[in-house]
C-alpha positions in Angstrom: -37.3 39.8 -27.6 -35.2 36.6 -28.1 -33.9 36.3 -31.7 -33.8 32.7 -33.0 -36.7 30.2 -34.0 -38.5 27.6 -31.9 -36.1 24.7 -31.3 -33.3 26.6 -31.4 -30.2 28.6 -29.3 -30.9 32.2 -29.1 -29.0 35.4 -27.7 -30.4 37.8 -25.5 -29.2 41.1 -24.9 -29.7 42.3 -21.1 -29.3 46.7 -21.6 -29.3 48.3 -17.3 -30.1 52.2 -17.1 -27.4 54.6 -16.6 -27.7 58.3 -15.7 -30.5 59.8 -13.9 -33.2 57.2 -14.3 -30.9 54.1 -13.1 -29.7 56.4 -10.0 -33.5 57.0 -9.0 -35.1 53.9 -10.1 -31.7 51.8 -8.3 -31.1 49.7 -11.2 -27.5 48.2 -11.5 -27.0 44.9 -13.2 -27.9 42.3 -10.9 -31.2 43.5 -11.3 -31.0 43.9 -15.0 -29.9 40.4 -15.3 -32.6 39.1 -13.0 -35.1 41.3 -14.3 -34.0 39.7 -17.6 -33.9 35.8 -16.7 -37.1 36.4 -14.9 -38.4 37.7 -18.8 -36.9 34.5 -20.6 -38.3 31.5 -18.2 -41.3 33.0 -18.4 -41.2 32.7 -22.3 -40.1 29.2 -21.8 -36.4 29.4 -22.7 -33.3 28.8 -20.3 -29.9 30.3 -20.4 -27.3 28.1 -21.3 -24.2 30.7 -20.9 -23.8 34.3 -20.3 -21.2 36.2 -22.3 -19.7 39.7 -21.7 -20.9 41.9 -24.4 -18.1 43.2 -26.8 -16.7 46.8 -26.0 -17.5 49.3 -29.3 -15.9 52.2 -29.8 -18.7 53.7 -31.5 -21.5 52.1 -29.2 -19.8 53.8 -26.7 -19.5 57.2 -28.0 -23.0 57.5 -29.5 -23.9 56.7 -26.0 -21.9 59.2 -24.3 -23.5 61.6 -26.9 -27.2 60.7 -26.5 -26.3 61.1 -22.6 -24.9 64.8 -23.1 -27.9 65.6 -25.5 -30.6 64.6 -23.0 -28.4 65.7 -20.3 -28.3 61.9 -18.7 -31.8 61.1 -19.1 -31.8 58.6 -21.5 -28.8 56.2 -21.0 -28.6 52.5 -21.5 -25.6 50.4 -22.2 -25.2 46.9 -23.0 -24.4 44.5 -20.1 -24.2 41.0 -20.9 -25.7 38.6 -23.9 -27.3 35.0 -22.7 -27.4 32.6 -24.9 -30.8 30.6 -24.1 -32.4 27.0 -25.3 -35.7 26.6 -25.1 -37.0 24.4 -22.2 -37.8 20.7 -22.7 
């Protein structure tokens, strides 16, 4: 799930549920983000910085449309990218 080689930096994207599965499920992005970090130390790597992911245009839209085609059952959006080091 982390891209980058041993040794390295690496970026990880952290996706939370929208739509009907994140309502009934309660997922917001806390618990994204600490389902997430909970995911990396276990792998051995450490997060070093959290950025905001980029808005898209497009992401956004072919989002919106995969939400209106399963009518909001399948809905995930980017939250946030960490950029991790492995631990020493």
């Amino acid at each position: 799930m982390v891209s980058g080689s041993a040794g390295y930096n690496a970026i990880y994207p952290v996706k939370y549920k929208h739509g009907w599965p994140g309502i009934f499920t309660g997922e917001n992005q806390e618990k994204a983000l600490q389902r997430a970090l909970a995911d990396l130390n276990g792998q051995g790597w450490r997060v070093a910085a959290t950025v905001v992911d980029r808005w898209s245009f497009w992401r956004r839209l072919g989002s919106a449309l995969l939400a209106v085609v399963t009518l909001g059952f399948v809905v995930r959006a980017p939250n946030v990218l960490l950029l991790t080091e492995p631990n020493r």
